[in-house]
C-alpha positions in Angstrom: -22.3 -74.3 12.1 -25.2 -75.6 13.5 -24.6 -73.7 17.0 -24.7 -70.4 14.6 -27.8 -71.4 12.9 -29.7 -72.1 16.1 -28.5 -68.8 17.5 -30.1 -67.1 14.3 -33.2 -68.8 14.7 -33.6 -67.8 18.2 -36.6 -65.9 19.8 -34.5 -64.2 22.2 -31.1 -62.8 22.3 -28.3 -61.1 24.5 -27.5 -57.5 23.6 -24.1 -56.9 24.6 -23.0 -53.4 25.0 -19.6 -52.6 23.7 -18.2 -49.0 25.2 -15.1 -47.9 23.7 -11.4 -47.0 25.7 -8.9 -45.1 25.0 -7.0 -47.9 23.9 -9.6 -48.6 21.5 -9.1 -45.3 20.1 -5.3 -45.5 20.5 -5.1 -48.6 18.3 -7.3 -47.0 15.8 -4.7 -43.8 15.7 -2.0 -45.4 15.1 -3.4 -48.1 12.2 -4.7 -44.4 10.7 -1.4 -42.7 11.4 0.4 -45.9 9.7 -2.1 -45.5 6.3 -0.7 -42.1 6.5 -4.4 -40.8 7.2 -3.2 -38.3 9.8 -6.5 -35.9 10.1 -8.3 -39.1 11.5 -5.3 -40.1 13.3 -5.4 -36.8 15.6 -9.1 -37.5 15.8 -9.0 -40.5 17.3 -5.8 -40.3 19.7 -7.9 -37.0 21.0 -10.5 -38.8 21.6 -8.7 -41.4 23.1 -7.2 -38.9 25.7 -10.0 -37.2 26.4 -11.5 -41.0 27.9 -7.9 -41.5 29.2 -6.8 -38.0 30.7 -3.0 -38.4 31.8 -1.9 -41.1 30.0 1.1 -40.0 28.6 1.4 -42.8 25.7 -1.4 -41.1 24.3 -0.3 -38.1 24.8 3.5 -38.5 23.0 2.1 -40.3 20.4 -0.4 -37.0 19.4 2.4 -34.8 19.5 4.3 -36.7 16.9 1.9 -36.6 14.2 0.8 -33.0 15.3 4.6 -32.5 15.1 4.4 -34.1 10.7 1.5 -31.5 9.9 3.4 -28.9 10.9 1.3 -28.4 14.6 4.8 -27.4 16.3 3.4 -25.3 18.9 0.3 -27.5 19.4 2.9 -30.6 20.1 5.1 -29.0 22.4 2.7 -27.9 24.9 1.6 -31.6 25.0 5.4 -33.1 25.4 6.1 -29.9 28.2 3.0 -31.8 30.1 4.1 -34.9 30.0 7.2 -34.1 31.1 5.9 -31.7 33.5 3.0 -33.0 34.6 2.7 -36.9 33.9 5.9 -38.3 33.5 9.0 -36.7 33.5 11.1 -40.2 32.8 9.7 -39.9 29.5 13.3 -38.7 28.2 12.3 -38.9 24.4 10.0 -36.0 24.7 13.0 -34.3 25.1 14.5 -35.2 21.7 11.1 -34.4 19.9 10.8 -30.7 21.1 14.6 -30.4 20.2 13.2 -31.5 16.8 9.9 -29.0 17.0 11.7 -25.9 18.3 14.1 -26.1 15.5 11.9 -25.7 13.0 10.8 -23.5 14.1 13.7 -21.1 14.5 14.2 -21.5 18.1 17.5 -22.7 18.2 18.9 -22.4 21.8 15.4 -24.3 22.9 16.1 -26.6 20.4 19.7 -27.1 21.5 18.9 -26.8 24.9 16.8 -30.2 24.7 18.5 -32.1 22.5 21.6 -32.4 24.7 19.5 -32.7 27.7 18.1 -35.5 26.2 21.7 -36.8 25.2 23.0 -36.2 28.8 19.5 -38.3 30.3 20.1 -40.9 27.3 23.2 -41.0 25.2 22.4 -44.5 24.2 19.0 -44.2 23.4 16.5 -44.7 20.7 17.1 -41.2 19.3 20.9 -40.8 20.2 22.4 -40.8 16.9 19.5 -38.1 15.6 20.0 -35.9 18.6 24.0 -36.2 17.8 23.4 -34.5 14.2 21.0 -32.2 15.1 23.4 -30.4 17.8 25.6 -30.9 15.5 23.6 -29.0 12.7 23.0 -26.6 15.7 26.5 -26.3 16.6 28.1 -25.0 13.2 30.0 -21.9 13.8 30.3 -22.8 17.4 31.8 -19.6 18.7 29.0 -17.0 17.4 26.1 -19.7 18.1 25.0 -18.2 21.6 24.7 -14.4 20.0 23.2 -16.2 17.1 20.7 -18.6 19.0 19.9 -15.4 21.2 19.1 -13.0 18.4 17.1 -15.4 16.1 15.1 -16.3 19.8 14.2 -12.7 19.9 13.7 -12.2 16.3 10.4 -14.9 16.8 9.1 -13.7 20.3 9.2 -9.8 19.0 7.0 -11.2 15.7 4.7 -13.6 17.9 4.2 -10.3 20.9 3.7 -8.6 17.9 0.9 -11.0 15.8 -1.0 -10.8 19.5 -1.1 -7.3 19.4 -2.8 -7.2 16.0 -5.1 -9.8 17.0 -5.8 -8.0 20.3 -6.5 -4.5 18.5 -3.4 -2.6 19.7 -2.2 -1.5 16.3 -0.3 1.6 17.8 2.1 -0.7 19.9 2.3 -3.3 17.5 3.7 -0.5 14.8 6.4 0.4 17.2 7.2 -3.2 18.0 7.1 -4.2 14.4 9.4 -0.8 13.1 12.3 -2.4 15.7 11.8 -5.9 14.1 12.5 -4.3 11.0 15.8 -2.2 12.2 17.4 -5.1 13.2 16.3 -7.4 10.5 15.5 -5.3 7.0 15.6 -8.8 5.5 12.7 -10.2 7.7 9.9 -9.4 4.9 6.8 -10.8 7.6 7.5 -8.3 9.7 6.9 -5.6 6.8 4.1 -7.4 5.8 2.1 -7.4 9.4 3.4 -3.7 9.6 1.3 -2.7 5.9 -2.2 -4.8 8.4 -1.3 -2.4 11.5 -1.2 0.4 9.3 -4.1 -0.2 7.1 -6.0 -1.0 10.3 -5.1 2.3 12.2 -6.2 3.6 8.3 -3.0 4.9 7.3 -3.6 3.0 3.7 -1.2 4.9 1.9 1.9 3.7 4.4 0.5 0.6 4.2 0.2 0.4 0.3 4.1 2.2 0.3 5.5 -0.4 2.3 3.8 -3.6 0.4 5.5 -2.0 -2.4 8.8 -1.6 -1.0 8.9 -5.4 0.0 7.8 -6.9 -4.0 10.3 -4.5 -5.1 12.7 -5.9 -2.8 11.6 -9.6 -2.3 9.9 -10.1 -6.2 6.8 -12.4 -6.0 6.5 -12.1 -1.8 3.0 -14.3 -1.8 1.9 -12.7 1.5 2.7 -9.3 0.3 1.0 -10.3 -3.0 -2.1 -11.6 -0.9 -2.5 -8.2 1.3 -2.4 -5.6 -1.8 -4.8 -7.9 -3.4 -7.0 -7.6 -0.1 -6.3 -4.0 0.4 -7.5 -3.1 -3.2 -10.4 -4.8 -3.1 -11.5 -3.0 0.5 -10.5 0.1 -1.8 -12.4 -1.0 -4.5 -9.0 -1.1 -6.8 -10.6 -3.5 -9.4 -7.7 -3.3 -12.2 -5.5 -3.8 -9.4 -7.4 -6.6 -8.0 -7.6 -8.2 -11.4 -3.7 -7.8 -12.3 -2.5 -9.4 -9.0 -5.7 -11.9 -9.3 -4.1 -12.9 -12.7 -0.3 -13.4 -10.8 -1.7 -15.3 -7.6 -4.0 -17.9 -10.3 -0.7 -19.1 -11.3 1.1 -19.6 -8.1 1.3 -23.5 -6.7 2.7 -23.0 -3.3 4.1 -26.0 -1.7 4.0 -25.1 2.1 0.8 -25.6 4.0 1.1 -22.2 4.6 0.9 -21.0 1.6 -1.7 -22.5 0.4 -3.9 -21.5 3.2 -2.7 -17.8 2.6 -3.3 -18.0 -0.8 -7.0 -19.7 -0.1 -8.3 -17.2 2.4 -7.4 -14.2 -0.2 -9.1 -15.4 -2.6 -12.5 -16.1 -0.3 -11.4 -12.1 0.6 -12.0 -11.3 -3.0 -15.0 -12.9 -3.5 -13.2 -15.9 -5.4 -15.2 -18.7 -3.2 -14.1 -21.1 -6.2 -11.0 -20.8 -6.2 -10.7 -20.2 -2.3 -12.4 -23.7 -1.8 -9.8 -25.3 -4.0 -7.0 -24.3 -2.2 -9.0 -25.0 1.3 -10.2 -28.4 0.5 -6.9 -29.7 -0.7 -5.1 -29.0 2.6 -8.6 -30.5 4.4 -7.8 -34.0 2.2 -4.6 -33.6 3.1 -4.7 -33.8 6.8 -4.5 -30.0 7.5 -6.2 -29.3 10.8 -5.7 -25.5 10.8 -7.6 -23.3 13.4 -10.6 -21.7 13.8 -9.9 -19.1 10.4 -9.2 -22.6 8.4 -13.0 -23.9 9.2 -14.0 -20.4 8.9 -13.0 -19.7 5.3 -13.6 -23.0 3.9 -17.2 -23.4 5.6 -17.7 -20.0 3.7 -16.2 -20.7 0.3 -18.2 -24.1 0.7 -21.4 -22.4 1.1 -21.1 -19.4 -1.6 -20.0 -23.0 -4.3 -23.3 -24.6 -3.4 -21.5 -26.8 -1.2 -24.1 -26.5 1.6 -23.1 -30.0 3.8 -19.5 -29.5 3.7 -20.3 -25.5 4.8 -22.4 -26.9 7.8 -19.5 -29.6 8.6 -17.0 -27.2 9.0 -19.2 -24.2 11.0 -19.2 -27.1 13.6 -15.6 -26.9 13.7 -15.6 -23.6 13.8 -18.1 -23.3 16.7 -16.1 -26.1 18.6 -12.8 -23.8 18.5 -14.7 -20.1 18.9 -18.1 -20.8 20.4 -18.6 -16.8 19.8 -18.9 -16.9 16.8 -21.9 -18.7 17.3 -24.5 -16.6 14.3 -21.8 -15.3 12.3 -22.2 -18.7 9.7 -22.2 -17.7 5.8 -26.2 -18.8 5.5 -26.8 -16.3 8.4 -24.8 -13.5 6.7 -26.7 -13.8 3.8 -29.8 -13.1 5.8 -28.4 -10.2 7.1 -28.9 -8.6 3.8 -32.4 -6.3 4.9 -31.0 -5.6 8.4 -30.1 -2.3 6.7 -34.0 -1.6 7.3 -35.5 -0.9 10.5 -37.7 -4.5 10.5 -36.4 -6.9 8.2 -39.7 -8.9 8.3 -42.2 -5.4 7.7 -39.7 -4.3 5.0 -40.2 -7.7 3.1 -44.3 -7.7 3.6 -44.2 -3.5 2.2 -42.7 -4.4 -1.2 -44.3 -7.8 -1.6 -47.7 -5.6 -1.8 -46.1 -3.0 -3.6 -48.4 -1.5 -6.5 -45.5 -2.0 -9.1 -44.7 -5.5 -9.9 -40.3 -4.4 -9.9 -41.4 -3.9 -6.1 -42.9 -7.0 -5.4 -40.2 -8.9 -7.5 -37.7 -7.0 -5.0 -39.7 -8.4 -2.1 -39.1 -11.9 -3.3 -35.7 -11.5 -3.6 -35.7 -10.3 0.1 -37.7 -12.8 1.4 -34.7 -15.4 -0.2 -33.2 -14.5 2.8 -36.2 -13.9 5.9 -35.7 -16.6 8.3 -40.0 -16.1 7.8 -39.3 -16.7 3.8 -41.8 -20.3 3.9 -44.2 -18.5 5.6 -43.9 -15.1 3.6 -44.1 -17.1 0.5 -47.1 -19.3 1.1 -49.5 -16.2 1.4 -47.7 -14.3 -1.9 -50.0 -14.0 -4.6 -48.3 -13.1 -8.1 -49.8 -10.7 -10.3 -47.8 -11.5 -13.5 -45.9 -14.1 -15.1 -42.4 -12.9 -13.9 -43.7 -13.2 -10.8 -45.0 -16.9 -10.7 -41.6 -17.9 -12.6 -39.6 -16.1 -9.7 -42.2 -17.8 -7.0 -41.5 -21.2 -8.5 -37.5 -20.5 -8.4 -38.0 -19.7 -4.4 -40.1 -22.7 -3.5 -37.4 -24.8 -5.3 -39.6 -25.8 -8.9 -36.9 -24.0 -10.9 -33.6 -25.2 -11.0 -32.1 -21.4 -12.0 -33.4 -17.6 -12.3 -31.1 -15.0 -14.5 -33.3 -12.4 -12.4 -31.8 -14.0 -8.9 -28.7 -15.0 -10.1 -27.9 -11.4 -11.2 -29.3 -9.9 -8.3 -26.3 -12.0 -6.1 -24.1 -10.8 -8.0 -24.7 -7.2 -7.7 -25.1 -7.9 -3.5 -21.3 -9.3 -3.5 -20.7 -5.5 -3.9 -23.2 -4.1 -2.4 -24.6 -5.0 1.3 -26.3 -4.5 3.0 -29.4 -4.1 1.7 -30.8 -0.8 3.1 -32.3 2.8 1.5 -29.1 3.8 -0.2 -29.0 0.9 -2.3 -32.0 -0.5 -2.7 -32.9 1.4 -5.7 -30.2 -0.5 -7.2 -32.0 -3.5 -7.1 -35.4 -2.1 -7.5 -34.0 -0.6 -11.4 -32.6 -4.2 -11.6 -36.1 -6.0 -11.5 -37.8 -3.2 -13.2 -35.3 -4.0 -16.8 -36.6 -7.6 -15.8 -39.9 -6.8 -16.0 -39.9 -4.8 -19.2 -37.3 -7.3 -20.6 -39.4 -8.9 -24.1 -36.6 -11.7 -25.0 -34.9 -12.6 -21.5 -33.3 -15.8 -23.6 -30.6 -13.0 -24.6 -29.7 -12.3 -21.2 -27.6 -15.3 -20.0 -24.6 -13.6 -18.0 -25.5 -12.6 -14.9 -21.9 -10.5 -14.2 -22.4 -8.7 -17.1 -25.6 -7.8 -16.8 -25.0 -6.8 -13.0 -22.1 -4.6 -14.1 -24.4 -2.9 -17.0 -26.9 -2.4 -14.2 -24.6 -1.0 -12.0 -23.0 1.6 -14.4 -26.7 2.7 -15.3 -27.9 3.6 -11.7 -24.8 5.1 -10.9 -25.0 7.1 -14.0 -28.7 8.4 -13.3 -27.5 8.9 -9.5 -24.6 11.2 -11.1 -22.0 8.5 -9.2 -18.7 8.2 -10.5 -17.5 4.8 -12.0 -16.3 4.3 -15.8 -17.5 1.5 -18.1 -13.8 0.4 -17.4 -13.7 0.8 -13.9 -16.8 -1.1 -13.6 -15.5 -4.2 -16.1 -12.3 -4.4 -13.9 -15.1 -4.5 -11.0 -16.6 -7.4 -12.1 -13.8 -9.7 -14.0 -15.5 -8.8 -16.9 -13.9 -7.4 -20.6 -14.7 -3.5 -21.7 -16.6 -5.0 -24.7 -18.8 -7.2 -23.0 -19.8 -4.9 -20.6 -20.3 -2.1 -23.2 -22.3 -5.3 -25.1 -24.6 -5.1 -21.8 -25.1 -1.5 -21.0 -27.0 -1.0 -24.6 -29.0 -3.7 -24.0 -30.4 -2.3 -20.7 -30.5 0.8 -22.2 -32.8 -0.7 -24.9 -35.5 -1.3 -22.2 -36.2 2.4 -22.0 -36.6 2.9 -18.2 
């Protein structure tokens, strides 16, 4: 005790430095891995190879847990290195792609392995699992070779074909896609990434034909579900969106899968709510999905007012696609006035406008200048509206009907350029003349009323229904809206 008082009494000290190993990091994997805290698990064992590079240990051990969440793919091309590369005594690694390749659907791999690991060690660790799972594999011994062979080429047809649709090459992936389907009419994801290659090459109405054919013939498909929902809203189908909206709120998926699916739809809809939900459970669960994971739930973090969890996961993002480097939601958003020649100029024209709706529709630009501190210093209001708007910007206010309404007419329409703009411009004009803005508390509604107006004076086609399904909103409330705007007398 009195050793440990002097020490603390001391002048002077001895600063020890303390650089972690790999087998720092490996110990702290596997006490995560046994909590059953698998997403820092992976994160550690990573970083422990990365500071030991060849150690197969390591390496096995990653694959395993990669293996639980479902990162099949991801696993085997770490066990095919260890037994290729590092050390090809390892003989389990055998048993545990045998284990990874059958689920998923590669039999003859997975058969292939598993009695070359019985042949290499029949009285090892893993001999009595690898004994059931050939014989699972073996059932109906004499058609299992067609059988392995078929199903084999059932998944390297639909993976050739998922790289064609990410590379672009919709015409080839159509014709590899139409034989997937001639020799399986049962295998629904191959219909489903047909309806993507023909909406992408724009032949929507094939596309929307054969989404139908599959929920007529596979009820409740959730991927099928998930691309008519997209499609319609692209077409601006709003009943449609709304009545499959409705179906896909009530749907509790239990695959990992699934849920991702069903979470990146609704960030496609505009549903960042209910898109974070569903992303941010799989996150707390230990999901480590790729770069489309990060991607849609740094977005439908950032449109909840989630701002540190959006900027947490656009790192992830940037760590697996670096080129998508300026694509992050906050950056979209400032996209908004690239629609004019000189964002910046465009802002500074309508904040000196000679009608205050102008200068109120400069504000609202400048929400989204990289220059907006700067733009904002030097604005002078002219009016009361004005200052209340100016004290929402600079962050006085906590909320503005004005803004609020204003983002929700841009989910629909953006960019912002000379097309629309009058849009917005009518919207801050009603502001203006507004004499009890305490009536005017729902922002959607007031958007859609807006909408239907401009479009009316513009001679644009959209009913008050059309327009209600547009917006999630009832007939009645909308029709509530669109007399009061009318009572402004524009």
């Amino acid at each position: 005790m009195s050793k440990d008082s002097k020490a603390e009494k001391s002048t002077t000290g001895i600063l020890l430095s303390f650089t972690p190993t790999g087998e720092y990091y490996f110990t702290k994997g596997l006490k995560a891995y046994q909590r059953r805290d698998n997403h820092k698990a992976i994160k550690y064992l990573e970083r422990a190879m990365q500071l030991e590079p060849g150690e197969p240990m390591i390496a096995c051990q990653l694959a395993i847990i990669l293996s639980e969440n479902g990162k099949y793919q991801e696993a085997n091309r770490l066990l095919h290195m260890i037994l290729e590369e590092w050390d090809e005594d390892m003989v389990e690694c055998h048993y545990f792609l045998a284990n990874n390749y059958a689920h998923l659907g590669l039999f003859k791999d997975a058969y292939q392995h598993a009695s070359l690991y019985m042949r290499l060690e029949g009285d090892g660790e893993f001999a009595e699992d690898a004994e059931d799972l050939l014989d699972l594999l073996s059932l109906e011994a004499e058609d299992m070779e067609e059988d392995f062979y078929e199903h084999d080429d059932l998944i390297s047809k639909q993976e050739e074909a998922r790289e064609l649709l990410e590379l672009g090459d919709f015409p080839n992936a159509v014709k590899l896609l139409k034989e997937v389907i001639e020799e399986f009419p049962e295998y629904w994801s191959a219909y489903n990434n047909l309806a993507l290659a023909y909406y992408y090459l724009g032949q929507k109405q094939q596309a929307a034909d054969l989404l139908n054919e599959v929920l007529e013939k596979n009820h409740g498909n959730l991927h099928a579900l998930c691309n008519k929902a997209v499609f319609s809203f692209y077409e601006q189908d709003w009943s449609t969106v709304k009545e499959i909206k409705e179906i896909l709120e009530k749907i509790m998926p239990m695959s990992a899968e699934h849920q991702f699916k069903l979470g990146t739809t609704f960030a496609l809809i505009g549903d960042y709510e209910l898109a974070y939900s569903w992303l941010k459970k799989l996150y707390k669960q230990g999901f480590e999905g790729e770069g489309p994971f990060y991607y849609w739930l740094s977005y439908s973090a950032y449109y909840t007012g989630r701002t540190q969890t959006a900027e947490k996961s656009w790192l992830k993002v940037l760590q697996l696609n670096p080129e998508k480097e300026g694509q992050e939601p906050w950056n979209k958003s400032k996209s908004t006035v690239q629609g004019f020649e000189n964002s910046l100029r465009v802002v500074e024209k309508y904040l000196a406008g000679a009608h205050v709706e102008e200068r109120l529709f400069g504000l609202f630009l400048s929400s989204f200048s990289d220059k907006k501190v700067e733009v904002l210093s030097t604005f002078k209001a002219n009016s009361p509206v004005e200052q209340e708007y100016l004290q929402f910007l600079t962050g006085e206010l906590d909320t503005h009907i004005a803004h609020e309404t204003a983002m929700a007419l841009y989910q629909f329409h953006q960019p912002i350029g000379k097309a629309n703009a009058t849009l917005y411009v009518m919207w801050f004009l009603l502001w203006a003349k507004a004499e009890d803005v305490q009536n005017l508390k729902n922002e959607k509604a007031l958007a859609a009323a807006v909408e239907y107006t401009w479009r009316k004076l513009h001679k644009e086609k959209g009913s008050q229904k059309t327009i209600a399904d547009q917006y999630e909103l009832s007939l009645s409330t909308v029709q509530k809206y669109i007399k009061m705007v009318n009572s402004f007398n524009l």
